[in-house]
C-alpha positions in Angstrom: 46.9 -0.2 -13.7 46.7 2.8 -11.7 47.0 4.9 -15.3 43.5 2.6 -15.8 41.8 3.5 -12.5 42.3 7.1 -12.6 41.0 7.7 -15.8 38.0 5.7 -14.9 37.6 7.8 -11.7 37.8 11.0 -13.4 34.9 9.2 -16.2 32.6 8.5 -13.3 32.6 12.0 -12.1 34.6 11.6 -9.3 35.6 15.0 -7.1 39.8 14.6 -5.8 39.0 17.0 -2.9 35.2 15.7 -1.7 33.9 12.6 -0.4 30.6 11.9 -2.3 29.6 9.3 0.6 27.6 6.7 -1.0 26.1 4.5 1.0 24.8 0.7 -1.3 23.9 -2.4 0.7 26.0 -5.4 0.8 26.4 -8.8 1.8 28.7 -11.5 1.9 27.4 -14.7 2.5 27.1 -16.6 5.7 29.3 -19.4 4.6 32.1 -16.9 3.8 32.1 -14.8 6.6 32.3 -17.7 9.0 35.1 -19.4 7.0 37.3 -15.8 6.7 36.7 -15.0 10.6 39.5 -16.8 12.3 42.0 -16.0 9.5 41.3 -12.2 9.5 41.3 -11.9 13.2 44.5 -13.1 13.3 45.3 -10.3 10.7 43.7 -7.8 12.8 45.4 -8.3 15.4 48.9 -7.8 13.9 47.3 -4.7 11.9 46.2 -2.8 14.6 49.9 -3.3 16.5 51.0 -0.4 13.4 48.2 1.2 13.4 45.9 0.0 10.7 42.7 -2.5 10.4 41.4 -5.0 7.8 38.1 -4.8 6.3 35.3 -6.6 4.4 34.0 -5.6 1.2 30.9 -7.3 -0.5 31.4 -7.9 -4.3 29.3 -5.3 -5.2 32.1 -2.8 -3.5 30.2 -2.4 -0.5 32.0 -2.1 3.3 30.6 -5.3 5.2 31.4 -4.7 9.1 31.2 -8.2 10.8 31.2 -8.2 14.8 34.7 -9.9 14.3 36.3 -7.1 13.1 37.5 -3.9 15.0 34.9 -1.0 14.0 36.9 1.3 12.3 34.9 4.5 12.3 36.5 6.4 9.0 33.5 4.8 6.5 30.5 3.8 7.9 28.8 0.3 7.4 27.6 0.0 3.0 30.4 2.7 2.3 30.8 2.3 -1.1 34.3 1.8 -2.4 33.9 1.4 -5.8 35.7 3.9 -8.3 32.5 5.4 -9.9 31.8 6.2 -6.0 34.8 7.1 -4.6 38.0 6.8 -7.1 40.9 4.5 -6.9 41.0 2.5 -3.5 42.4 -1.0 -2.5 38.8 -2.9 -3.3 37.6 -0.9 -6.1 40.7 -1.2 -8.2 40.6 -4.8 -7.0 37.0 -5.6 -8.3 37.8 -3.7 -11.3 41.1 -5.5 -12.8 39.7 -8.8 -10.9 43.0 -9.3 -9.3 44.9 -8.3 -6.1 46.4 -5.2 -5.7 48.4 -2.3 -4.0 48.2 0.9 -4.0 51.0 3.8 -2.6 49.7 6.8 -1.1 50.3 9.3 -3.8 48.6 6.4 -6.2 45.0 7.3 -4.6 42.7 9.5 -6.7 40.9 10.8 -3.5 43.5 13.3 -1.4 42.1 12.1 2.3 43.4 8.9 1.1 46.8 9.6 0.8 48.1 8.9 3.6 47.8 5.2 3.5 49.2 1.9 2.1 46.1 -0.1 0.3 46.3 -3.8 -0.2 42.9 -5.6 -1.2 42.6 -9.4 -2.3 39.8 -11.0 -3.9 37.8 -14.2 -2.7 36.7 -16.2 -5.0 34.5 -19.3 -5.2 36.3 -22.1 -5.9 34.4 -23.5 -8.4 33.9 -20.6 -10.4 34.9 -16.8 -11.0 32.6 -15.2 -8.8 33.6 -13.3 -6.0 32.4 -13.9 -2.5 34.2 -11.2 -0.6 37.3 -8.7 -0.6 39.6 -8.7 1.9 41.3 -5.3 2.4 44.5 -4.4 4.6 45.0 -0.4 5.4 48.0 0.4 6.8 49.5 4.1 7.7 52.5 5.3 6.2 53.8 7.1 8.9 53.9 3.9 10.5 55.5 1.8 7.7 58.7 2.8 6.8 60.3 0.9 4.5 57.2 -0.8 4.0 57.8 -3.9 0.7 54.4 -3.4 -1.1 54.8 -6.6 -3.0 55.8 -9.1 0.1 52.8 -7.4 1.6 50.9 -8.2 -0.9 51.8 -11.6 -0.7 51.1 -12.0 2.8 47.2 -11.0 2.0 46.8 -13.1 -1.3 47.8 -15.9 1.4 44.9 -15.1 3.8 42.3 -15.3 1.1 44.0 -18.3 -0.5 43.4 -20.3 3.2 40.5 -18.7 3.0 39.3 -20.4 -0.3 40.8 -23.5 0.5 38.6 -24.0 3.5 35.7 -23.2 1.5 36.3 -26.1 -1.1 37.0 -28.4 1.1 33.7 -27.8 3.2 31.9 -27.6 1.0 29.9 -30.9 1.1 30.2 -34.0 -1.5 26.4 -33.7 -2.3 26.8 -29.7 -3.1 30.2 -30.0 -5.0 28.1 -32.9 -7.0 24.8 -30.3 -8.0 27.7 -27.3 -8.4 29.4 -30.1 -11.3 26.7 -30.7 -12.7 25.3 -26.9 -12.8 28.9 -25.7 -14.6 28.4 -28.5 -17.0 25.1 -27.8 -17.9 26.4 -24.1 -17.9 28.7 -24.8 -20.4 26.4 -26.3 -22.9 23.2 -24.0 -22.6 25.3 -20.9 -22.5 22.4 -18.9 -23.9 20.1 -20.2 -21.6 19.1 -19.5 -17.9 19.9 -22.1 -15.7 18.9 -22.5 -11.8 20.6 -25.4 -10.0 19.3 -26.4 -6.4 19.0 -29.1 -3.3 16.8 -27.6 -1.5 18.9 -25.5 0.9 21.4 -24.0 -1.7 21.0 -22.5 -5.3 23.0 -21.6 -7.8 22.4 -19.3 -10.9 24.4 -18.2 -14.4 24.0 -14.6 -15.4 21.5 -15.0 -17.6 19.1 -16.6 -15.0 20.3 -13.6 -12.8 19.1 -11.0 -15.6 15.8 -12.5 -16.8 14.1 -14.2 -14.0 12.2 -11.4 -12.3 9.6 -11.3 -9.0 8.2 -14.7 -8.3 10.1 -16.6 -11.5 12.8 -18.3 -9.0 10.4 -19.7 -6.7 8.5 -20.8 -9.4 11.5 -22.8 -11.1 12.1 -23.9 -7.5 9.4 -25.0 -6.7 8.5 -27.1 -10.0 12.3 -28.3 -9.1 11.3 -30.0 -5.3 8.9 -32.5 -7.3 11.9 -33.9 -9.9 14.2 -33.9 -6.1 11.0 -36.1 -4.9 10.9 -38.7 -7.6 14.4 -38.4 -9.1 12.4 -38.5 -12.6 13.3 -35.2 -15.2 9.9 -32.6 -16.3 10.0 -30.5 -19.2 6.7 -28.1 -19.5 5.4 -24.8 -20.2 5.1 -21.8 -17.9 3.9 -18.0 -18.2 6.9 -16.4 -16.5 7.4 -12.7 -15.7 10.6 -12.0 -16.5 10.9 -13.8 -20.5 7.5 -14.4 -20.8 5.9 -18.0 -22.0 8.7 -20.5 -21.3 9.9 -24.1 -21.8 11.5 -25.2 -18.5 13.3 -28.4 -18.4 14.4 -29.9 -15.4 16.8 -33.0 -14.8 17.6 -34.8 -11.3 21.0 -34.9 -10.5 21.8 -37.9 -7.8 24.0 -36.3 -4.6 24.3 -39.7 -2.9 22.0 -42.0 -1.0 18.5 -41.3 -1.5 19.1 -37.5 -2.1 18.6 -35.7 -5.5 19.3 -32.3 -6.6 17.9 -30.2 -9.4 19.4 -28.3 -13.0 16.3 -26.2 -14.6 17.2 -25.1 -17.6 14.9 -21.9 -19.0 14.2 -21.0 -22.2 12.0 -19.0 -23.9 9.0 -20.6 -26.0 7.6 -19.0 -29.5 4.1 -17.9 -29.1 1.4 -21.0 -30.5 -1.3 -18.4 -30.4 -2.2 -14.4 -31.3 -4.3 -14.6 -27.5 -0.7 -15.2 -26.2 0.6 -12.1 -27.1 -1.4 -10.3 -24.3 -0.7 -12.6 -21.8 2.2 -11.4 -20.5 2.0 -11.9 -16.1 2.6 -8.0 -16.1 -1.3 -7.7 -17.7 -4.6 -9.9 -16.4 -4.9 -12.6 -18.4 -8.4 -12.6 -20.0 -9.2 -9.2 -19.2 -12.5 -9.8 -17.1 -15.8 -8.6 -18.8 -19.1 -8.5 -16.9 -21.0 -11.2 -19.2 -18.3 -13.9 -19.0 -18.3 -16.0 -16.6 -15.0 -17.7 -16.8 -12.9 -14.8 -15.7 -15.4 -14.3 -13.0 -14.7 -17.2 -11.2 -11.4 -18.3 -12.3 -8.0 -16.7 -12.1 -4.9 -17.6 -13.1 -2.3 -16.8 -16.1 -0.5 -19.9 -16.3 -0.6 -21.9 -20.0 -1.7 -24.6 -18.3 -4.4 -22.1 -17.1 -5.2 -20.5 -21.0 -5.8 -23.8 -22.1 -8.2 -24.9 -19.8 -10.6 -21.6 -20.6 -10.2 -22.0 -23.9 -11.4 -25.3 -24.2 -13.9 -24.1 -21.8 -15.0 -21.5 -24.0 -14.8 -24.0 -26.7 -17.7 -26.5 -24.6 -19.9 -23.1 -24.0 -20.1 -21.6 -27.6 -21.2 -25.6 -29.1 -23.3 -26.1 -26.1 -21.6 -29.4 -25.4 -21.1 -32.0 -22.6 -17.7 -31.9 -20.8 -15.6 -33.7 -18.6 -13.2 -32.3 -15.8 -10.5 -33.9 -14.8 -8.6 -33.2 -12.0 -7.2 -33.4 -8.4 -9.3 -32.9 -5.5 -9.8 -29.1 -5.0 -7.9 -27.9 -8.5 -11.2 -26.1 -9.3 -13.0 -28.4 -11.2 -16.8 -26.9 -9.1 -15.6 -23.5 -10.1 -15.2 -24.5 -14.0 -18.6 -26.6 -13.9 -20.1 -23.8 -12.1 -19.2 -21.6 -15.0 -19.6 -23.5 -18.1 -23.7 -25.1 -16.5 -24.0 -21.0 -15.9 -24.6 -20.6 -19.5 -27.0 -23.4 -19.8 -31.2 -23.1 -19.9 -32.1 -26.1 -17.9 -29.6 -27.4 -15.4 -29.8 -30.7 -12.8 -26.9 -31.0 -10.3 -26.6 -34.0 -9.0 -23.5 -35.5 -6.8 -21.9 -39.6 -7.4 -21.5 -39.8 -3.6 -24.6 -39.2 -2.6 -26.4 -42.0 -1.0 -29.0 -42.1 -2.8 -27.7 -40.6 -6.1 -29.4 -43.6 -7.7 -32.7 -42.3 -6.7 -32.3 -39.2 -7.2 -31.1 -40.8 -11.0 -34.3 -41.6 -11.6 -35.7 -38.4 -11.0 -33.7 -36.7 -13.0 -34.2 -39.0 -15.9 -38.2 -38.5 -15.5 -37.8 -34.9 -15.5 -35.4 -34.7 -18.8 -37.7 -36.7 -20.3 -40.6 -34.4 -19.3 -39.2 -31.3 -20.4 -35.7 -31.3 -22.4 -33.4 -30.5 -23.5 -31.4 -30.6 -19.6 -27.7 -30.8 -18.4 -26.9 -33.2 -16.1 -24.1 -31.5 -13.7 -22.5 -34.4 -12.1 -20.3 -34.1 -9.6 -17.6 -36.6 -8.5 -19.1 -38.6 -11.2 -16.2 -41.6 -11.2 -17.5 -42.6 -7.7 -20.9 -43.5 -9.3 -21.8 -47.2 -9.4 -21.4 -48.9 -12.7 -25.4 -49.9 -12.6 -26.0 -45.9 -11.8 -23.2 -44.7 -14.7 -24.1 -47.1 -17.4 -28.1 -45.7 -16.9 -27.1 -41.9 -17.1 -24.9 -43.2 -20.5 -28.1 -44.5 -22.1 -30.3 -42.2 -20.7 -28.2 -40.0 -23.0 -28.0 -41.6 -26.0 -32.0 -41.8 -26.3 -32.8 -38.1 -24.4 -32.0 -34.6 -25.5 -30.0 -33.7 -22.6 -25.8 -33.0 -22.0 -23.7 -33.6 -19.1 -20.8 -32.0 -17.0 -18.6 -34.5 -15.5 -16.4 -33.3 -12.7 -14.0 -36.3 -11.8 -10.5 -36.9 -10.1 -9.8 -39.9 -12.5 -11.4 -41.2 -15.6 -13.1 -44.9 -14.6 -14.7 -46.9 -17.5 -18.2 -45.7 -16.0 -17.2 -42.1 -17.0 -15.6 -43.2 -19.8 -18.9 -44.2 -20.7 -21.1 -41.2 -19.8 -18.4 -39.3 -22.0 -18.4 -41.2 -25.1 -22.2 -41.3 -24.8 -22.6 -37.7 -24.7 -19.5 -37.0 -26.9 -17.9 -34.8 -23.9 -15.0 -32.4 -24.6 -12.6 -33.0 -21.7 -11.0 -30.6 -20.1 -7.7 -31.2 -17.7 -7.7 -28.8 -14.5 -4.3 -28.9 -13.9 -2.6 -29.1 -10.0 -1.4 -26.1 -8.4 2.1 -27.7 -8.4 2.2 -28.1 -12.6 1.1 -23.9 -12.3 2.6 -22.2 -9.8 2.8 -19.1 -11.7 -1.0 -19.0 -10.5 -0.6 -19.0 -7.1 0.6 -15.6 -6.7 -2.9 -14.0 -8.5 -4.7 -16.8 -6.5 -3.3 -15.8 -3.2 -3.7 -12.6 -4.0 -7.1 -12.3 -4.8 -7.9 -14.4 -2.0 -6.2 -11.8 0.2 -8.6 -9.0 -1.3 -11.3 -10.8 -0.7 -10.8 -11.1 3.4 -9.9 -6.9 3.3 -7.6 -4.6 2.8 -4.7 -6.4 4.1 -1.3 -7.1 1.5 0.8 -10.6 1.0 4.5 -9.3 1.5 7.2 -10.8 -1.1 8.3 -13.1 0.7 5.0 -14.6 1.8 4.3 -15.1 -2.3 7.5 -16.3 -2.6 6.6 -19.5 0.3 3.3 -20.2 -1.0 4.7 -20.3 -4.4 6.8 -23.1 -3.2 4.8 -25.2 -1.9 3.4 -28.3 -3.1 -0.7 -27.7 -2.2 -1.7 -31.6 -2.6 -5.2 -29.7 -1.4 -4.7 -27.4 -4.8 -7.1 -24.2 -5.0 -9.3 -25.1 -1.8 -6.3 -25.6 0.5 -4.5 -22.7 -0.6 -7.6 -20.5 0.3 -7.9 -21.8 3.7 -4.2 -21.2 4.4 -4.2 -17.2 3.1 -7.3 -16.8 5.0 -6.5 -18.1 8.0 -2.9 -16.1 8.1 -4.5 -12.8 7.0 -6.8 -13.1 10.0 -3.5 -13.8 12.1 -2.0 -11.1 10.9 -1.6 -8.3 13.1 -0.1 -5.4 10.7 -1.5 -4.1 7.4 1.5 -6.9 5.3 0.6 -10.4 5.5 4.4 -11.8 6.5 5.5 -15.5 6.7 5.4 -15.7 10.6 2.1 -15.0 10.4 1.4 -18.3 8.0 -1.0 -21.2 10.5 1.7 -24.0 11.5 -0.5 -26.3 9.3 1.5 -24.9 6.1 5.4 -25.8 7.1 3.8 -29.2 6.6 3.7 -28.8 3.2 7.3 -28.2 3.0 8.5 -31.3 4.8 9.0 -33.3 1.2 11.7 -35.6 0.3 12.5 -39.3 -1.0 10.2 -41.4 0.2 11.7 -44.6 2.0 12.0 -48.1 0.7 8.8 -49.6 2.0 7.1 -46.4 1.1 8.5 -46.7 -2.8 7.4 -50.0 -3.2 3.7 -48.5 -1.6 3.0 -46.3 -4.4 4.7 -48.7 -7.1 2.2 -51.3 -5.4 -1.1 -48.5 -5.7 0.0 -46.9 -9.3 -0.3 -50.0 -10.5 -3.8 -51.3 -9.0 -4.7 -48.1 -10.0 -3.9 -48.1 -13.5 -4.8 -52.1 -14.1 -8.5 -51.1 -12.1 -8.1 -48.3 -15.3 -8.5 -45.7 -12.2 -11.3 -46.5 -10.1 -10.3 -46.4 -6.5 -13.0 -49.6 -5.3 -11.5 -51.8 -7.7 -8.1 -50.8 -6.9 -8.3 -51.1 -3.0 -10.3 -54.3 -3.4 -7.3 -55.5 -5.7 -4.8 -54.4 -2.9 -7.3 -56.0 -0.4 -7.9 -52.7 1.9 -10.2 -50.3 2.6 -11.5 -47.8 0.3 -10.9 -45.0 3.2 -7.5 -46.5 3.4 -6.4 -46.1 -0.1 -8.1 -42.7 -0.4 -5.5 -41.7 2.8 -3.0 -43.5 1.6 -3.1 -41.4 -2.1 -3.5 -38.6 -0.4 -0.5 -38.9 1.9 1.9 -39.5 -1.6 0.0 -36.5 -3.2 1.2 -34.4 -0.6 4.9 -35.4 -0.8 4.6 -34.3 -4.5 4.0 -37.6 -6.0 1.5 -37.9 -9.1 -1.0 -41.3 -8.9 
């Protein structure tokens, strides 16, 4: 063994007679530390009566120095003590041959080490191989006589074996049930990534560790809190930066009670398309040009994103009506605004105004003076029947298109679409493409001033659920760039408004028998909210809160 550690010592270029000093960051985790403290104190303590001190490497060979500990001043605080950095010590050979070990004075490659005893003892997770922490002992040999190595040893691998022990057996039932559950899944997708969470704690294989790059965890997490909402498994596309255009699956894994966990599973997806090849996150999808329209006022780089332009594009080259479907403030005005752009003749007209019947009749006498128009209709499912079935035959006998903007697809739109022989197009939620949000935020950043969104900021937003999609996300970056008081945008600066939209969950009994009770009036009423609150005998105003209270827990209607 120490044959092993020299030669890879003298490999890494290591000088006998100079300390090179290399100073890496490290960490061991907070679980760990506060587990190991009592044991290692007590292990102090009968180190420092002869003379020598414990310490606390991370497992990436890097001195930790927790305010438990005595500060022992020889190697300062990230003092690496790998080989490659500094030649055979306790912890390096330790992390190297992954197994506890001793080294004898003369047995040190370095000669300012040689006058010590070094013992070093892995932690380990219990449920797996990584390592949490190393625990080294140093002891002086003028002070240990007679010293046994090997009992010594012993001793230590007894400290870190306590120390283990305590960490299995507090770890709680619900994380020892997502940590089963993330091995086996580990086992059988060996080739793929694979994130496990609950919300508080993840875990990750190496391959997740590897490929998943920038904002691709809180992307897979955040996709994850909606399947720990409704306990129901997603699969679905996504533009990731780290392996590109991806098929995520994710499956709920119960951790008792109400409470779910999370097992993503990542892998990556063959390219459908020759336009996908450049649209890697690392390069603007749809390079913008000056004459289009689309990549003027929309941004993204999700699939989910690519499809909607291209079917856009699709309706603007045949000059055809369309209809947008989507959640309130997904974008829908933006994409109408773009596609009736393009058009000669265009009459925008809005299903809740008052007196959109009126104004109905306008509109029809002035397509009929002078067509061919577009009808641009916004929130065009909250039309009256009398109102919707005119506009369908009004289109059937004129020479005029419509753009339908609507949140769901009532038989009044239905048959406004059918009449005009509408492509529809699907504006996806913010929560079904997170990988937008970060060029969304972004770009809304830019367009306040000159001030930046710090990584960790990206990361929160990209968490969060947005039941307000595009227009809510907007109002949140604005108003925390205007808060913030250096030239990064941080997460203390984000408006207390936002750590709402992290308060999700299961939902309680009374409230999952609500939205069984609404998804159903909803779907028999074939989407149109009167017909639905009048089946469920309550307001209009009161189903319209009510759907959006369940929309912001991350619940789909």
């Amino acid at each position: 063994m120490v044959a092993r550690s020299w030669w890879r010592s003298r490999a890494a270029g290591v000088d006998g007679s100079r300390d090179r000093g290399i100073i890496d960051e490290g960490h061991v985790d907070e679980r760990t530390l506060g587990i190991a403290e009592r044991y290692l104190r007590e292990l102090d303590a009968v180190a420092e009566d002869i003379g020598g001190y414990v310490s606390l490497t991370s497992p990436s060979g890097s001195l930790v120095k927790p305010g438990f500990l005595r500060d022992e001043v020889e190697f300062p605080s990230g003092y690496s003590l790998l080989e490659s950095s500094c030649g055979s010590s306790g912890e390096g050979v330790a992390l190297e041959e992954g197994r506890a070990v001793w080294l004898s004075p003369e047995e040190h490659f370095r000669e300012d080490m040689r006058g010590n005893w070094c013992f070093a003892s892995l932690v380990r997770d219990p449920f797996h191989e990584r390592v949490r922490a190393v625990v080294g002992l140093t002891l002086p040999n003028a002070r240990v006589q007679g010293l046994d190595p090997s009992s010594t040893l012993l001793m230590l691998e007894g400290v870190t074996a306590r120390i283990e022990r305590e960490i299995e057996h507090c770890m709680s039932s619900r994380e020892r049930a997502l940590l089963k559950e993330y091995m086996m899944v580990s086992r059988r997708r060996s080739k793929a990534a694979v994130v496990a969470t609950n919300g508080k704690h993840s875990f990750m294989n190496g391959i997740a560790t590897s490929q998943l790059e920038g904002t691709d965890l809180s992307i897979v997490t955040g996709y994850a809190k909606s399947v720990m909402s409704s306990g129901r498994p997603v699969s679905f596309e996504a533009m990731l930066t780290g392996p590109g255009p991806s098929v995520v699956d994710i499956t709920a894994v119960e951790l008792g009670g109400s409470a779910f966990g999370a097992v993503a599973v990542v892998r990556p997806r063959a390219l459908s398309h020759p336009a996908e090849l450049d649209s890697t996150p690392s390069t603007r999808v749809l390079a913008p040009a000056p004459t289009d329209p689309l990549t003027e006022r929309l941004q993204g780089q999700s699939i989910a994103f690519q499809r909607t332009v291209s079917s856009a594009r699709m309706a603007m080259e045949s000059d055809r009506s369309v209809l947008i479907v989507g959640e309130p403030g997904a974008g829908k005005k933006r994409l109408a605004d773009a596609i009736s752009s393009v058009r000669q003749s265009v009459v925008p007209l809005d299903g809740r105004d008052p007196a959109a019947g009126v104004r109905m009749e306008e509109a029809r006498h002035a397509v009929a003076a002078r067509p061919p128009q577009t009808f641009v209709i916004a929130h065009a499912d909250e039309l009256s029947s009398v109102d919707a079935r005119d506009v369908a035959a009004q289109i059937r006998i004129g020479n005029c298109s419509v753009i339908l903007t609507v949140e769901s697809v009532t038989e009044g739109v239905r048959a406004m679409a059918d009449a005009s022989g509408a492509l529809e197009i699907r504006v996806a939620s913010l929560r079904r493409r997170r990988e937008d949000i970060p060029l969304l935020a972004t770009a809304i950043a830019a367009e306040i001033g000159t001030r930046r969104l710090s990584r960790r900021l990206v990361a929160s937003l990209t968490k969060a659920d947005w039941p307000g999609n595009v227009t809510q996300l907007q109002q949140i970056v604005s108003d925390a760039a205007k808060q913030a008081e250096g030239i990064e945008v941080e997460d203390h600066d984000l408006p207390a408004s936002f750590h709402h939209l992290l308060t999700g969950g299961r939902l309680s009994r009374l409230e999952d028998a609500e939205l069984a009770e609404i998804r159903g009036a909803l779907r028999e009423a074939a989407g149109n909210r009167r017909l639905a609150a009048e089946s469920l005998e309550i307001g209009r105003s009161t189903l319209y809160r009510r759907m959006d209270y369940f929309r912001s827990r991350g619940f789909d209607l």
